[in-house]
PQR file of N, CA, C, O and H, with PARSE charges and radii, in Angstrom:
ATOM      1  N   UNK A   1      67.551 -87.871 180.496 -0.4000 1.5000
ATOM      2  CA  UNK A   1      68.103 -87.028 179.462 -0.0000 2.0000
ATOM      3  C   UNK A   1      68.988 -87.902 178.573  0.5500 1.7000
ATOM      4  O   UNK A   1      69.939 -88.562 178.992 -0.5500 1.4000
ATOM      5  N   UNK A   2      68.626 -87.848 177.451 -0.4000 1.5000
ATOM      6  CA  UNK A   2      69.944 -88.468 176.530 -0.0000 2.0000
ATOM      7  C   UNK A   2      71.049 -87.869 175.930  0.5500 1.7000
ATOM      8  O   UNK A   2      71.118 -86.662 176.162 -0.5500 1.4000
ATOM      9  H   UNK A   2      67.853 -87.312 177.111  0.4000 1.0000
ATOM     10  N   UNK A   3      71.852 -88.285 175.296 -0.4000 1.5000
ATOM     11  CA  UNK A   3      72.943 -88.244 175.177 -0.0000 2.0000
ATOM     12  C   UNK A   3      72.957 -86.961 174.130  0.5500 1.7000
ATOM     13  O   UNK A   3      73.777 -86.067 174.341 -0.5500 1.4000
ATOM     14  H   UNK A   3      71.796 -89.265 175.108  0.4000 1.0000
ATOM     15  N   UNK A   4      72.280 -86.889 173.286 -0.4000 1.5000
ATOM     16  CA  UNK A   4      71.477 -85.779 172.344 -0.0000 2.0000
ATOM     17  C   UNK A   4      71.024 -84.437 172.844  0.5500 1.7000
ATOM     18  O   UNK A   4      71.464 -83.387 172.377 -0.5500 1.4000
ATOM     19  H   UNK A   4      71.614 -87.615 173.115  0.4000 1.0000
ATOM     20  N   UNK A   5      70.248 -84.490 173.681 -0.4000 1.5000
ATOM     21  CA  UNK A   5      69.444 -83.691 175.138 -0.0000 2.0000
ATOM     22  C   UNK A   5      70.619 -82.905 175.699  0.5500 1.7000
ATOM     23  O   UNK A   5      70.754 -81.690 175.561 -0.5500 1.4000
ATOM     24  H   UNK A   5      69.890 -85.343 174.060  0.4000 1.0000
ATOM     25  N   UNK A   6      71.407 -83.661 176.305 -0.4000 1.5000
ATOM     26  CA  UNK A   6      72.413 -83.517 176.376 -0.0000 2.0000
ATOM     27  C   UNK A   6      73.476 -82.102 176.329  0.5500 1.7000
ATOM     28  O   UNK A   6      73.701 -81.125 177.044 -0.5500 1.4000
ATOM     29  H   UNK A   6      71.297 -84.648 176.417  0.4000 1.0000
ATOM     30  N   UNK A   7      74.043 -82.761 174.790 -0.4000 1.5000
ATOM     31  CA  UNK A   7      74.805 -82.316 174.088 -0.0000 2.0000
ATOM     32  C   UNK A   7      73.799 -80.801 173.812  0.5500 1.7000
ATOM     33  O   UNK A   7      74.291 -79.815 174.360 -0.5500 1.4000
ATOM     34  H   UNK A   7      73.861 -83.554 174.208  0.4000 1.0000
ATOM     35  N   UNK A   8      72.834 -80.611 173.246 -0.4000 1.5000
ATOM     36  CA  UNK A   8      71.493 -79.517 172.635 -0.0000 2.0000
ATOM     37  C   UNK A   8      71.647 -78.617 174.117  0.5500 1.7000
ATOM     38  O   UNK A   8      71.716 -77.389 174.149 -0.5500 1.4000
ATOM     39  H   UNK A   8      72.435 -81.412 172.801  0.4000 1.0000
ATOM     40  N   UNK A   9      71.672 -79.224 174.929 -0.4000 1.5000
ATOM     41  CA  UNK A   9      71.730 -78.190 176.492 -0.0000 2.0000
ATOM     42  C   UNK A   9      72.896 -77.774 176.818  0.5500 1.7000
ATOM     43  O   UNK A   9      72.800 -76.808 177.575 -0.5500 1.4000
ATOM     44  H   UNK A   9      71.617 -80.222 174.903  0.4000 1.0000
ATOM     45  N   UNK A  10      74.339 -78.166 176.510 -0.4000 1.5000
ATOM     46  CA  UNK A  10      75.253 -78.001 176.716 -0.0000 2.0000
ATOM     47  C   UNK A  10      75.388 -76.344 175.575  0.5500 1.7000
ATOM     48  O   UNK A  10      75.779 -75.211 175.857 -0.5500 1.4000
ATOM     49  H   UNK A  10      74.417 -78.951 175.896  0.4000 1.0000
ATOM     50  N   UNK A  11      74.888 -76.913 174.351 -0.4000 1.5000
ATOM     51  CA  UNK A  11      75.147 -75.830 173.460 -0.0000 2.0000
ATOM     52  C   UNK A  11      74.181 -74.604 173.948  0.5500 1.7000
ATOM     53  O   UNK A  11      74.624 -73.474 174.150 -0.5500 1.4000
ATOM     54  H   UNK A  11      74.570 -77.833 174.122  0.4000 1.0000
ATOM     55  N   UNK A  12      72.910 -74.937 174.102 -0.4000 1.5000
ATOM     56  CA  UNK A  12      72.520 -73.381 174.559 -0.0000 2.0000
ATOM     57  C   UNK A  12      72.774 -72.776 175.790  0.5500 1.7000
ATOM     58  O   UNK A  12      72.567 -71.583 176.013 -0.5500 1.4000
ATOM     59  H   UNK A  12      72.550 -75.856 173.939  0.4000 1.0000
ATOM     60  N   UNK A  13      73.367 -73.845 176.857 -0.4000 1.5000
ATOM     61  CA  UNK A  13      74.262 -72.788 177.856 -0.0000 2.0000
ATOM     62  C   UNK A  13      75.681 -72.395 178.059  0.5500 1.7000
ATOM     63  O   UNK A  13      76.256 -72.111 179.110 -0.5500 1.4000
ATOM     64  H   UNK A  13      73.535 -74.814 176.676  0.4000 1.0000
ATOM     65  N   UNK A  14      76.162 -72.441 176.742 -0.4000 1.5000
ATOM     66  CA  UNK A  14      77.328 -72.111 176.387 -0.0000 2.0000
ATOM     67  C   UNK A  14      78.383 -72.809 176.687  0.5500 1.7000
ATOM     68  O   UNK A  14      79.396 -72.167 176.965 -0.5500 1.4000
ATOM     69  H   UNK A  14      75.695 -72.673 175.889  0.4000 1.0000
ATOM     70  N   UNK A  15      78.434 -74.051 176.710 -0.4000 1.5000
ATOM     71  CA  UNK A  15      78.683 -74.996 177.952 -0.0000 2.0000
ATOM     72  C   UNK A  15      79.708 -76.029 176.729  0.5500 1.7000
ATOM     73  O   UNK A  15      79.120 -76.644 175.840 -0.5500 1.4000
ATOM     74  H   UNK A  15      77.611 -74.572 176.484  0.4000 1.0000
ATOM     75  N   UNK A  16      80.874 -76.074 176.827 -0.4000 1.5000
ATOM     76  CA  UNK A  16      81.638 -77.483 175.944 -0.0000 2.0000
ATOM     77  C   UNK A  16      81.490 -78.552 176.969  0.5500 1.7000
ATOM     78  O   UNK A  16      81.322 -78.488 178.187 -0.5500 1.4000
ATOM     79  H   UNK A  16      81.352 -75.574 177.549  0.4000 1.0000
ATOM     80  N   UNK A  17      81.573 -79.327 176.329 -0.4000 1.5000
ATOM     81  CA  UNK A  17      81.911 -80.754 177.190 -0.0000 2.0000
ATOM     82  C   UNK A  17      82.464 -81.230 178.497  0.5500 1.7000
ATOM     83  O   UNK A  17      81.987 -81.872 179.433 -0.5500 1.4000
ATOM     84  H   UNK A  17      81.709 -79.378 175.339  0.4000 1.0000
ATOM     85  N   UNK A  18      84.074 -80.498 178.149 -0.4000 1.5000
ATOM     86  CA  UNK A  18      85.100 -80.102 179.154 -0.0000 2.0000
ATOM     87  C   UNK A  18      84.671 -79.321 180.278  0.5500 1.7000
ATOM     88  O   UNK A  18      84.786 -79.648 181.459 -0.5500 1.4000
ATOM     89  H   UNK A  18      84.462 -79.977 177.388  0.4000 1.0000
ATOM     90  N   UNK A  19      84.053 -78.022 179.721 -0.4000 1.5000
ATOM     91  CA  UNK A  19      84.013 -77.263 180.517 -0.0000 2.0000
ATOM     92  C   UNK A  19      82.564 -77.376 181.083  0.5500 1.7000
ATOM     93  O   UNK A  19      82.051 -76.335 181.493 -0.5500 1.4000
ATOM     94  H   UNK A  19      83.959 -77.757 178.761  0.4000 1.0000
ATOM     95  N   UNK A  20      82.077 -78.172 181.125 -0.4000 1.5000
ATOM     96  CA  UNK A  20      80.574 -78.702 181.588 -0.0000 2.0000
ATOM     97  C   UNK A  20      81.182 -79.385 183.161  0.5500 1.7000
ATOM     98  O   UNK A  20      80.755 -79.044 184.264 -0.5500 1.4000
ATOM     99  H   UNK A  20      82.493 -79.018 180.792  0.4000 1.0000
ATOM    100  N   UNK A  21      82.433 -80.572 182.871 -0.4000 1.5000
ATOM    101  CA  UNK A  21      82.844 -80.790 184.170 -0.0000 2.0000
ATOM    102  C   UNK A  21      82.944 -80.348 185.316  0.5500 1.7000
ATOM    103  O   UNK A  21      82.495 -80.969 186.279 -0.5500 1.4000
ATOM    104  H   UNK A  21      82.780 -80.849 181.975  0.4000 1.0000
ATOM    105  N   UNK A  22      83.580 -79.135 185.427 -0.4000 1.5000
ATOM    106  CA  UNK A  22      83.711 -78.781 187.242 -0.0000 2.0000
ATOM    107  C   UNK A  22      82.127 -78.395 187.493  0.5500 1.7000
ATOM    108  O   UNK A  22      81.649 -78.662 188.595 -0.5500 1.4000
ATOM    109  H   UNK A  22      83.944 -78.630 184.644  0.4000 1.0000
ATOM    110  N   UNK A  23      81.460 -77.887 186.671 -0.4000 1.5000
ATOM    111  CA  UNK A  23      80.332 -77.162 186.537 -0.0000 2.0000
ATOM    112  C   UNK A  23      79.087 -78.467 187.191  0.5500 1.7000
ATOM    113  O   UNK A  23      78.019 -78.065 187.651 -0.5500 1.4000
ATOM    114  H   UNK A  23      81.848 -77.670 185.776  0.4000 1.0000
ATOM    115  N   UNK A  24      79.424 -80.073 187.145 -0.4000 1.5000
ATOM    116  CA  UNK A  24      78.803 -81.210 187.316 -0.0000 2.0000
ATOM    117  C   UNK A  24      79.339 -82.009 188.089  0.5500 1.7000
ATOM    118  O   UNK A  24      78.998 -83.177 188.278 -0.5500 1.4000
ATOM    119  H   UNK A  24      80.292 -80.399 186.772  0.4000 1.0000
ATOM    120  N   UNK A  25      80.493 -81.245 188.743 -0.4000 1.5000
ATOM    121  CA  UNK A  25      81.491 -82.127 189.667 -0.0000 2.0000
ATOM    122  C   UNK A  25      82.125 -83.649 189.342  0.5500 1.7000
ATOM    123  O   UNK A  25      82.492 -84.570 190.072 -0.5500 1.4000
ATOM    124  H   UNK A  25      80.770 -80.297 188.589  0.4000 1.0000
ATOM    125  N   UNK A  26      82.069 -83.443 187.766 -0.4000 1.5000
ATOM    126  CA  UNK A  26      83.205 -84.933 187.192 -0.0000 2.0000
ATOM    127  C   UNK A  26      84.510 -84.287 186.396  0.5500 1.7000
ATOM    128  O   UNK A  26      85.060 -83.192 186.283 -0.5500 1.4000
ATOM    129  H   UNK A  26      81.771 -82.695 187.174  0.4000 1.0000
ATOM    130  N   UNK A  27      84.658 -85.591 185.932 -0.4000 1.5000
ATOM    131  CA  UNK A  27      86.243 -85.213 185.502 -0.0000 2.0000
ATOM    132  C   UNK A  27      85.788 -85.024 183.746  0.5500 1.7000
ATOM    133  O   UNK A  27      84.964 -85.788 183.242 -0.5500 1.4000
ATOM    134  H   UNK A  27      84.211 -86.481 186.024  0.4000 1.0000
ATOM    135  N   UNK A  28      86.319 -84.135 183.112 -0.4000 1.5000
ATOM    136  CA  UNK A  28      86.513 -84.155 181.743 -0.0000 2.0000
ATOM    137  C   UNK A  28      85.917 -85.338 181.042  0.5500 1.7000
ATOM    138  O   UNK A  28      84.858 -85.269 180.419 -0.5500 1.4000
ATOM    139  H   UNK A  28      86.988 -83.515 183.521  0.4000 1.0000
ATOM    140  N   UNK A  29      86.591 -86.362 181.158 -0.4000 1.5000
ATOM    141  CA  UNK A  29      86.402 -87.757 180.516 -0.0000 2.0000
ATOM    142  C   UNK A  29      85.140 -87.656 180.714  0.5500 1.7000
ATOM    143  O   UNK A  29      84.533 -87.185 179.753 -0.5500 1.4000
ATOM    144  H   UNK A  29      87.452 -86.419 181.664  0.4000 1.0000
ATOM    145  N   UNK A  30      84.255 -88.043 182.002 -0.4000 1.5000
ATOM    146  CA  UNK A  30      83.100 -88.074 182.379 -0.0000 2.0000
ATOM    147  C   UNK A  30      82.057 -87.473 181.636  0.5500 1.7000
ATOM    148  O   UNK A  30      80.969 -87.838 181.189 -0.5500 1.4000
ATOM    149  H   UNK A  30      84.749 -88.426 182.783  0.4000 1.0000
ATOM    150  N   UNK A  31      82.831 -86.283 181.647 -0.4000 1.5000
ATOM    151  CA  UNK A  31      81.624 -84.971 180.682 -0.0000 2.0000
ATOM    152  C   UNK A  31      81.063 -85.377 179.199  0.5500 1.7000
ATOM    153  O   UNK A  31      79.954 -85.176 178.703 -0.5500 1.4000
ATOM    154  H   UNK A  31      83.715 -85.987 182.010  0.4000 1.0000
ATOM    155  N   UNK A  32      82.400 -86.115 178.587 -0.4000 1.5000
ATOM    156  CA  UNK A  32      82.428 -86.400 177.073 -0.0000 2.0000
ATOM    157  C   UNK A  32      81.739 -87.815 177.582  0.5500 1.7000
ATOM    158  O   UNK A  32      80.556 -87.727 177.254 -0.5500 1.4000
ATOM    159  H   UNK A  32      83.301 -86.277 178.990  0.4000 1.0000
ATOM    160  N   UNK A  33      81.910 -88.772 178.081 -0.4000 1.5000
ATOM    161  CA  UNK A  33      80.975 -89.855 178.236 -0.0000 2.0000
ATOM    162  C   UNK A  33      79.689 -89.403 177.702  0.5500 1.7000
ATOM    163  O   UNK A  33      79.231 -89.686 176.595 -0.5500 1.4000
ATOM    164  H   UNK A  33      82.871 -88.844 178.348  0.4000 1.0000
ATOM    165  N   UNK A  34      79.076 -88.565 178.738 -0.4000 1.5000
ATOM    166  CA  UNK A  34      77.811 -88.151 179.057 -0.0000 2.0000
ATOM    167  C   UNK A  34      77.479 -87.657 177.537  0.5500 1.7000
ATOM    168  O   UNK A  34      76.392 -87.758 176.967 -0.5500 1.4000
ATOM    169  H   UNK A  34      79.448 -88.336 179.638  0.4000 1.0000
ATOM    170  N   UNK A  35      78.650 -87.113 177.039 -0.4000 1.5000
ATOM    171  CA  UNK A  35      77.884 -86.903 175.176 -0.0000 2.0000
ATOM    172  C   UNK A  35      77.676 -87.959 174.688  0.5500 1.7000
ATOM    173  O   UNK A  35      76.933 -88.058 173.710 -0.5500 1.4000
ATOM    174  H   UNK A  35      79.533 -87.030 177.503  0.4000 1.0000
ATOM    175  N   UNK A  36      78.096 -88.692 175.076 -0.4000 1.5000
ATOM    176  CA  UNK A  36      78.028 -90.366 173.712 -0.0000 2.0000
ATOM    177  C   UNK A  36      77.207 -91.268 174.626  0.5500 1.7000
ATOM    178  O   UNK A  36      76.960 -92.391 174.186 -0.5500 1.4000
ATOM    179  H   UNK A  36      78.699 -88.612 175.870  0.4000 1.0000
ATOM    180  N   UNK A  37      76.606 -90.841 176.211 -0.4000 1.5000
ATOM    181  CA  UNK A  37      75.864 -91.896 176.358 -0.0000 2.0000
ATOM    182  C   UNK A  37      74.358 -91.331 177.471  0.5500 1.7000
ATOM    183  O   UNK A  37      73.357 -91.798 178.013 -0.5500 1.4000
ATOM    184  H   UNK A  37      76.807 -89.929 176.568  0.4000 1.0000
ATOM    185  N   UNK A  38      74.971 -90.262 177.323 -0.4000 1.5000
ATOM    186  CA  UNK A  38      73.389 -89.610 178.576 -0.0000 2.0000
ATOM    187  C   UNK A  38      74.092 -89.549 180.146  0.5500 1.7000
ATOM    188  O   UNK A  38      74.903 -90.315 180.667 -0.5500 1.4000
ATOM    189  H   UNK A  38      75.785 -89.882 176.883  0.4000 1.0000
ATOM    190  N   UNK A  39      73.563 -88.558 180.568 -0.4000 1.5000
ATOM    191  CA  UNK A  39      74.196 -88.386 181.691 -0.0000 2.0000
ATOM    192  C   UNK A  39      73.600 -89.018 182.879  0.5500 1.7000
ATOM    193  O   UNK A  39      72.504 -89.568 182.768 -0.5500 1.4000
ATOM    194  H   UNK A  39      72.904 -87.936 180.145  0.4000 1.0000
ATOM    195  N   UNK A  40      74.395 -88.984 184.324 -0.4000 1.5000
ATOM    196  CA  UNK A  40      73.797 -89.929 185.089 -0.0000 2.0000
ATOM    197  C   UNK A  40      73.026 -88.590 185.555  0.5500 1.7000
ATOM    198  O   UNK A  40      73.365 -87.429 185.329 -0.5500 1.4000
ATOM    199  H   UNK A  40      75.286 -88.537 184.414  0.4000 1.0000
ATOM    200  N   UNK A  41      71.646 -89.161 186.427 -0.4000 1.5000
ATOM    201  CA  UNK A  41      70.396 -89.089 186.958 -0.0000 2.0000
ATOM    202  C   UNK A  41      71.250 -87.343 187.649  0.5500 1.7000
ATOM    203  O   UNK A  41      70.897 -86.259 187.184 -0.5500 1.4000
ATOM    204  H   UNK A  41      71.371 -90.105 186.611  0.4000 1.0000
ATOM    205  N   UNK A  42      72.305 -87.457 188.729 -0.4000 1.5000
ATOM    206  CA  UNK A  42      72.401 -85.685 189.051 -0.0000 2.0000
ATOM    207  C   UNK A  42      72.649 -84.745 188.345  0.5500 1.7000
ATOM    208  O   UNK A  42      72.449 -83.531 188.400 -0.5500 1.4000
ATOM    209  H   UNK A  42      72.592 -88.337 189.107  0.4000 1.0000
ATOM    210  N   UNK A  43      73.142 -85.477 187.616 -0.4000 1.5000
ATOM    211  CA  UNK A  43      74.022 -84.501 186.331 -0.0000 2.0000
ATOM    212  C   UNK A  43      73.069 -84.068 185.595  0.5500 1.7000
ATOM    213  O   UNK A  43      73.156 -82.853 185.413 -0.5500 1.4000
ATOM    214  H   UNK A  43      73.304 -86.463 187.571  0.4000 1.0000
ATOM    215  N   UNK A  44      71.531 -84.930 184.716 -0.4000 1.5000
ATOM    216  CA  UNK A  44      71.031 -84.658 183.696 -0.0000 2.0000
ATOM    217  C   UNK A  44      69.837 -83.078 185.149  0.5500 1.7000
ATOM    218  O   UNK A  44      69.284 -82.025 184.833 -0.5500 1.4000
ATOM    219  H   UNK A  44      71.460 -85.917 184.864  0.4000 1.0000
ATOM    220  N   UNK A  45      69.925 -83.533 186.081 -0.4000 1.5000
ATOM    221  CA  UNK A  45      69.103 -82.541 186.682 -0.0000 2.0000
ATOM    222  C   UNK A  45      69.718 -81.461 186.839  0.5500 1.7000
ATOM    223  O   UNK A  45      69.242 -80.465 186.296 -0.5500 1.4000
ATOM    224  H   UNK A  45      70.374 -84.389 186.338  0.4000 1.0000
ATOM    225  N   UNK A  46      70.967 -81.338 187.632 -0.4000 1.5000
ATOM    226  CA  UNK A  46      71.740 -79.934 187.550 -0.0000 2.0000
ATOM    227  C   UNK A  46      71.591 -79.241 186.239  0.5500 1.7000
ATOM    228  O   UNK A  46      71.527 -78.012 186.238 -0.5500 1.4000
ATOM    229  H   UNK A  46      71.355 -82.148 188.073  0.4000 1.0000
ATOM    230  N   UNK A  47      71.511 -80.137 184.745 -0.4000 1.5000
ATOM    231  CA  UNK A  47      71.600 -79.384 183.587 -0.0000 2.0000
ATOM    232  C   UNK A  47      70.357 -78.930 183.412  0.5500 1.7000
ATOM    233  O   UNK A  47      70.150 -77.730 183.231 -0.5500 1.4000
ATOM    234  H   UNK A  47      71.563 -81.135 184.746  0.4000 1.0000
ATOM    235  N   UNK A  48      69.092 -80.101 183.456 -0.4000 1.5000
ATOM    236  CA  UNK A  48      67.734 -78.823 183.774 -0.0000 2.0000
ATOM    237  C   UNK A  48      67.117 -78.022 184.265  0.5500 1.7000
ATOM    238  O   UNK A  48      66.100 -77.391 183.976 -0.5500 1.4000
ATOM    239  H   UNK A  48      69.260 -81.076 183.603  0.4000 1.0000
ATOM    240  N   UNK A  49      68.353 -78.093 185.722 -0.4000 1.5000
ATOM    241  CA  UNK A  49      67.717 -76.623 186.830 -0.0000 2.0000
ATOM    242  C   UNK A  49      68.405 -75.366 185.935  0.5500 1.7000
ATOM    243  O   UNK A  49      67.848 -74.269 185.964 -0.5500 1.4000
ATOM    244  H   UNK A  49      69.180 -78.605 185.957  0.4000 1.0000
ATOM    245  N   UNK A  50      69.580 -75.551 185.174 -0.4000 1.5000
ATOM    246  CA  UNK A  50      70.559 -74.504 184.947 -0.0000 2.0000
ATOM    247  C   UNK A  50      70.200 -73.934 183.730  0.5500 1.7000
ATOM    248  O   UNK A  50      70.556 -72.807 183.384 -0.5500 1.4000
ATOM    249  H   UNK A  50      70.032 -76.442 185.151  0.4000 1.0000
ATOM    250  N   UNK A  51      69.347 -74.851 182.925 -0.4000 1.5000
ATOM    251  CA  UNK A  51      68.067 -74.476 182.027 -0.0000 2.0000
ATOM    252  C   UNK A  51      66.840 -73.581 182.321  0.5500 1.7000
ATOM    253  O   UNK A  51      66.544 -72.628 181.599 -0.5500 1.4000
ATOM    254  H   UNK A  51      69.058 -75.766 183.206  0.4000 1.0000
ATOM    255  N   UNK A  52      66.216 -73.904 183.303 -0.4000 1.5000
ATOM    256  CA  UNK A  52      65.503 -73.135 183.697 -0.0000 2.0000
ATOM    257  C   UNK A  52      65.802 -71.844 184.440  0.5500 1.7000
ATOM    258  O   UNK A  52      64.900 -71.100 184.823 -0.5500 1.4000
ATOM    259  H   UNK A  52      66.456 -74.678 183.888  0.4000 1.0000
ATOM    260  N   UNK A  53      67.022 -71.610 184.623 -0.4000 1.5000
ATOM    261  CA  UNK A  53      66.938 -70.083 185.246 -0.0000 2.0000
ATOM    262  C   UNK A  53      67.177 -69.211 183.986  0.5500 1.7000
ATOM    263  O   UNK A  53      67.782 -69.315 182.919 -0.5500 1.4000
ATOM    264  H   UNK A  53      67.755 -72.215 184.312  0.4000 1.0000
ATOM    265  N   UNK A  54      66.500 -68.412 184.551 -0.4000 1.5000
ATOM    266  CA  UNK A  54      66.874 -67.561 183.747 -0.0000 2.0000
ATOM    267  C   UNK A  54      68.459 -67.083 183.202  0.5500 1.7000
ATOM    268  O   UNK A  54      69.358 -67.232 184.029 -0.5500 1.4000
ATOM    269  H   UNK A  54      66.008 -68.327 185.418  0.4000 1.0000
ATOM    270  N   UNK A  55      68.838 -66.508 181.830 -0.4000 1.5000
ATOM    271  CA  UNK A  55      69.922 -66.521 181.350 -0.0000 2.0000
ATOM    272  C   UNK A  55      70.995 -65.228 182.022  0.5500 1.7000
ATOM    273  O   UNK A  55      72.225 -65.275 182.012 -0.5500 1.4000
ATOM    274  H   UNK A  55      68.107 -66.386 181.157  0.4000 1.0000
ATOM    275  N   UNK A  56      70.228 -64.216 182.529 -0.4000 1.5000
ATOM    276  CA  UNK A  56      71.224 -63.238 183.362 -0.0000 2.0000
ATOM    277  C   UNK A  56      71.390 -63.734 185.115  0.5500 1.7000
ATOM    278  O   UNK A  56      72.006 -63.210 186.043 -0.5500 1.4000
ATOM    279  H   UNK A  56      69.229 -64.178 182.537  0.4000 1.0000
ATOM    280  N   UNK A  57      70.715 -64.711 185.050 -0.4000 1.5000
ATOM    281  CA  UNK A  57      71.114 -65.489 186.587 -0.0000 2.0000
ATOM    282  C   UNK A  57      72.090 -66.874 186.649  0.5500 1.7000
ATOM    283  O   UNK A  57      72.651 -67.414 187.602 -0.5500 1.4000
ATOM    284  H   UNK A  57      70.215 -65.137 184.296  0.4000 1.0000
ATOM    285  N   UNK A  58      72.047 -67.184 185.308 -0.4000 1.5000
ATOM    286  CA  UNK A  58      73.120 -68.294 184.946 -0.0000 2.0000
ATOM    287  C   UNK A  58      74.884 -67.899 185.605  0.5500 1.7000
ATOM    288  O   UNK A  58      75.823 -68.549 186.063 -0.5500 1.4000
ATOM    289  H   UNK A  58      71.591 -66.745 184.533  0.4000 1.0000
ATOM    290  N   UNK A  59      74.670 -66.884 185.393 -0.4000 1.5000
ATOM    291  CA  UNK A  59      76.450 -65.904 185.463 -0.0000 2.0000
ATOM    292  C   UNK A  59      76.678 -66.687 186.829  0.5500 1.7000
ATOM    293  O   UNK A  59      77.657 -67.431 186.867 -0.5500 1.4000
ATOM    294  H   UNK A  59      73.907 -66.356 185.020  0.4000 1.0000
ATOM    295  N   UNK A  60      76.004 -66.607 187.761 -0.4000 1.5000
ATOM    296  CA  UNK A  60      76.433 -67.517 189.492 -0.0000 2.0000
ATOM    297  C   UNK A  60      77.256 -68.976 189.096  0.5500 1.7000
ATOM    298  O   UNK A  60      78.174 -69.485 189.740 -0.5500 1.4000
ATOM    299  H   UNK A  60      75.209 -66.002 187.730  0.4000 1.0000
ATOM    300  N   UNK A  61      76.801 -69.342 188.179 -0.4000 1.5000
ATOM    301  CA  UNK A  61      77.331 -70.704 187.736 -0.0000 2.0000
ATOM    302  C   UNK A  61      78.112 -70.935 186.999  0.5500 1.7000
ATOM    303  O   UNK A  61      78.871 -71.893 187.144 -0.5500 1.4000
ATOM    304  H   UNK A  61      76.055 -68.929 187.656  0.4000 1.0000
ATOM    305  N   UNK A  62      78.177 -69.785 185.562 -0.4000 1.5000
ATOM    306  CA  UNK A  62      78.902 -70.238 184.488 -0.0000 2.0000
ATOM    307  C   UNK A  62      79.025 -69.048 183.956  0.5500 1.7000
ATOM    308  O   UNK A  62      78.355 -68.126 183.490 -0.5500 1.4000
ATOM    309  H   UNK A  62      77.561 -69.007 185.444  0.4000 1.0000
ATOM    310  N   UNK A  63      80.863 -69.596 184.335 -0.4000 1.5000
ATOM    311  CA  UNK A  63      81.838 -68.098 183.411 -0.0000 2.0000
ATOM    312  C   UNK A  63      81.073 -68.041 182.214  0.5500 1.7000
ATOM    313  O   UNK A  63      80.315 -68.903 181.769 -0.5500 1.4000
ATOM    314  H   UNK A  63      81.408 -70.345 184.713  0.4000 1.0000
ATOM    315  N   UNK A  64      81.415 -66.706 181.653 -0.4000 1.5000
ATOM    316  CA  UNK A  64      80.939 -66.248 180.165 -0.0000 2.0000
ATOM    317  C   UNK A  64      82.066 -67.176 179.425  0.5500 1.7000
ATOM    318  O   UNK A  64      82.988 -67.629 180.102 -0.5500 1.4000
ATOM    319  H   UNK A  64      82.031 -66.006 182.015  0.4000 1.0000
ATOM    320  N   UNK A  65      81.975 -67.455 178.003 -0.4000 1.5000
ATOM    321  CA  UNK A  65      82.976 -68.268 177.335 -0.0000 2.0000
ATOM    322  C   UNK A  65      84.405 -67.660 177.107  0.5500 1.7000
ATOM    323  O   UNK A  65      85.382 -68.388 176.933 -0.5500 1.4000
ATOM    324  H   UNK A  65      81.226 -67.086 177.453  0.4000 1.0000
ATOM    325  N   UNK A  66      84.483 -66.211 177.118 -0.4000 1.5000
ATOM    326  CA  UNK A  66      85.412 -65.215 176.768 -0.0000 2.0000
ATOM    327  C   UNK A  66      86.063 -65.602 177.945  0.5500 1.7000
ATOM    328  O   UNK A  66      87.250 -65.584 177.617 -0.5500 1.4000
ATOM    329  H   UNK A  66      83.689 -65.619 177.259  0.4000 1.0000
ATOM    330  N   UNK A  67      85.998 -65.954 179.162 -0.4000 1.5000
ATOM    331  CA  UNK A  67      86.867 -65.978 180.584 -0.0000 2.0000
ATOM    332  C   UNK A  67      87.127 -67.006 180.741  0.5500 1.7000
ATOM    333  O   UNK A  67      87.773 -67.202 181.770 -0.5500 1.4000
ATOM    334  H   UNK A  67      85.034 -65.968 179.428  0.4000 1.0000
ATOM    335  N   UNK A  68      86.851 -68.081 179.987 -0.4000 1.5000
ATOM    336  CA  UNK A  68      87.481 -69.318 180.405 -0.0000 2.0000
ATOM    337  C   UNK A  68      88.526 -69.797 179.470  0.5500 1.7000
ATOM    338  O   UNK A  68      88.691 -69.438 178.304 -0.5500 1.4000
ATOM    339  H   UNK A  68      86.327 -67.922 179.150  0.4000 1.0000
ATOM    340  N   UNK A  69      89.349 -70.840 180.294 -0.4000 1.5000
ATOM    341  CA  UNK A  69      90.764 -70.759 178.892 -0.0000 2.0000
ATOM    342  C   UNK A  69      90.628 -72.282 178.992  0.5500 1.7000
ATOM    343  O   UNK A  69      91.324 -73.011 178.286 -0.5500 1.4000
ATOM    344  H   UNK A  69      89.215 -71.132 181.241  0.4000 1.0000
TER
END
């Protein structure tokens, strides 16, 4: 996945940068890396399993944007 890929998956699962972290088990910094350089090999897969489910089964994983601060 690149760094582009990425970022395009982050946006359609509602997902910032930051808040992509706990969600990939790194730190913040890490998350924004992964925008400017592609994520490592678990990370880019957790983001395409979390792609493929369906969007009312996503909720197990990822607060709605309104609940997170």
């Amino acid at each position: 996945m690149t760094a582009n890929e990425y970022r395009a998956a982050l946006t359609k699962l509602g997902l910032s940068q930051v808040g992509a972290a706990p969600l990939l088990g790194v730190s913040p910094r890490t998350a924004q890396t992964y925008a400017a350089e592609g994520p490592s090999g678990p990370a880019a897969l957790a983001i395409r399993l979390l792609l493929e489910l369906p969007k009312e089964k996503r909720g197990k994983f990822i607060e709605p944007k309104s609940s997170r601060t």
